[in-house]
NULUMPA-102384 format. One record per residue: residue in one letter; y, z, x of N, C-alpha, C in turn. Coordinates in steps of 0.001 Angstrom, whole numbers, padded with zeros to 6 digits, always signed. Layout:
BEGIN
aYZXYZXYZX
...
This chain:
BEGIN
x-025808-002720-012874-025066-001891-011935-023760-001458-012594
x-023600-000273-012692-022525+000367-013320-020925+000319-012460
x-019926+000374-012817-018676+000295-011806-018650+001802-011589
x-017563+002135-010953-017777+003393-010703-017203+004292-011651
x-016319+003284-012125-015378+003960-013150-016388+004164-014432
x-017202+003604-014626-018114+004000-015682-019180+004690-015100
x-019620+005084-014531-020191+006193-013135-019302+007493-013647
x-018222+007540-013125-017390+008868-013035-017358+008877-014909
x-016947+008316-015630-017009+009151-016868-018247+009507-017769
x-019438+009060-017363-020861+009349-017328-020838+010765-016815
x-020280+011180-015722-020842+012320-014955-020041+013170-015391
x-018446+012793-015920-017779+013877-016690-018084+014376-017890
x-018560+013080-018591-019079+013534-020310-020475+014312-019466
x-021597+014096-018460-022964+014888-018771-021901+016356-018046
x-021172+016195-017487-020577+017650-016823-020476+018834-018100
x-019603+017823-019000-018840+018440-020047-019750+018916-020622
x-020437+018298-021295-022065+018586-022327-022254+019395-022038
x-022920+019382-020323-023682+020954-019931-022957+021988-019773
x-022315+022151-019959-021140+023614-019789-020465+023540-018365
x-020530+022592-017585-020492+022947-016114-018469+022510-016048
x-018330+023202-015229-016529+022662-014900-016378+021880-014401
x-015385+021246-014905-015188+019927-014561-013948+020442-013572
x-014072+019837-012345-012375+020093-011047-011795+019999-011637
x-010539+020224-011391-009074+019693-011885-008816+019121-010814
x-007392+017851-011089-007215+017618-009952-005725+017836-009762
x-005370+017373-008172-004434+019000-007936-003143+018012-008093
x-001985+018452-008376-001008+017921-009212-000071+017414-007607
x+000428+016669-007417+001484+016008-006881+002576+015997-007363
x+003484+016651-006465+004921+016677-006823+005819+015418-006720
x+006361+015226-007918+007182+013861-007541+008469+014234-006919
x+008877+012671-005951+010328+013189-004983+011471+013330-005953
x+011984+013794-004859+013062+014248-005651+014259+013457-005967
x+014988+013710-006358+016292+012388-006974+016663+011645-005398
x+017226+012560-004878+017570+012181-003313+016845+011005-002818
x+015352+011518-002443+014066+010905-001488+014109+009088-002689
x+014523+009852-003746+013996+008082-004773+015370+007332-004318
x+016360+007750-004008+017141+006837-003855+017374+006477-002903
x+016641+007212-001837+017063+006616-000780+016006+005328-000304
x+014467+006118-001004+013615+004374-000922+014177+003278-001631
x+015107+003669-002776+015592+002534-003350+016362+001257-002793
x+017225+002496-001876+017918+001343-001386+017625+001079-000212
x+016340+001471+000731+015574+001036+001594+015269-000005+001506
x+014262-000143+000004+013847-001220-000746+014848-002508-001069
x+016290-001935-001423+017464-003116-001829+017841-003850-000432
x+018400-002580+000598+018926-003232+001709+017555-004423+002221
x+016692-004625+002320+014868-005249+002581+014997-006775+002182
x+015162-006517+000574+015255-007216-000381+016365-008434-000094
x+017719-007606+000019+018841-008445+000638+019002-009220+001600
x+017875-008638+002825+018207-008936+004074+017165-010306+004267
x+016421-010280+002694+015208-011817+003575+015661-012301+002083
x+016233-012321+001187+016628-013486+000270+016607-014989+000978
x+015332-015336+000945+015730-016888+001897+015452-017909+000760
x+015798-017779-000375+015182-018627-002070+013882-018604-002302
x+013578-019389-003307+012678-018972-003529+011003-019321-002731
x+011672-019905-001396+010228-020647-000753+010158-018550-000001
x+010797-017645-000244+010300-016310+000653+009225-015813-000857
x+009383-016349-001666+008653-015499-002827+007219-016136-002605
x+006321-015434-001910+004766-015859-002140+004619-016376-003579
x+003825-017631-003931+003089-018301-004629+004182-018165-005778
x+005412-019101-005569+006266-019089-006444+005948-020119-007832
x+006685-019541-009007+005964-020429-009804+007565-021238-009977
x+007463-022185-010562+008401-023209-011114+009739-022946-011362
x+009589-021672-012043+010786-020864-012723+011510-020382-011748
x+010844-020263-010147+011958-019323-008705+012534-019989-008903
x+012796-021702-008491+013580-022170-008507+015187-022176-009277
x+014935-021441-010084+016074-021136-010971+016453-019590-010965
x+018130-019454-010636+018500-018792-010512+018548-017731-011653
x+018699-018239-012594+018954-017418-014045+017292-017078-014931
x+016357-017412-013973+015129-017127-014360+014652-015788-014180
x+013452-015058-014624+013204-013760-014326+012888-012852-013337
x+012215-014317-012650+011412-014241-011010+013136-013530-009742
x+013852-014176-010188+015346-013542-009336+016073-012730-010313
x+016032-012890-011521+016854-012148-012579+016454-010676-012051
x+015087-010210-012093+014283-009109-012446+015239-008291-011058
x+015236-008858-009779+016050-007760-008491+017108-007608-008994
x+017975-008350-009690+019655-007931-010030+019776-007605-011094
x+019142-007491-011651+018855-006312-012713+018902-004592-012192
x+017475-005028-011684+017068-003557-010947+018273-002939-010031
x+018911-003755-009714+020036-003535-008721+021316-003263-009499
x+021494-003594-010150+022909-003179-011187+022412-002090-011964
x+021248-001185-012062+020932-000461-012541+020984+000653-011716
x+020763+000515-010226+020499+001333-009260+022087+001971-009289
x+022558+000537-009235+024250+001240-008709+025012+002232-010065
């Protein structure tokens, strides 16, 4: 049984072979500076508001426990970057 993903490029290579067109597919506009920052800090204010350590991080590994680890490093990062 094939996945589908090897399904769909089967049917693009026999598409291609036979001369037949292949769709295009139709392009999505990305948001704009505005719309990204404002999920950003949708996302930050979220983030801030349930910091409850590391027992809020589903299936935490060893390392939440530590502050200077990557598992908490990685948001204040992202966050001193935002600002």
């Amino acid at each position: 049984m094939l996945s589908a993903l090897v399904r769909g490029l089967l049917l693009l290579l026999l598409a291609a072979g036979a001369g037949a067109p292949v769709a295009a597919h139709p392009i999505i506009p990305l948001p704009s500076r505005a719309e990204s920052l404002a999920a950003i800090e949708r996302m930050a204010d979220w983030q801030l508001a349930h910091l409850g350590g590391p027992d809020a991080i589903p299936l935490p590994g060893s390392s939440a426990r530590n502050p200077r680890d990557w598992q908490q490093a990685a948001f204040w990062v992202g966050l001193t970057a935002v600002a």
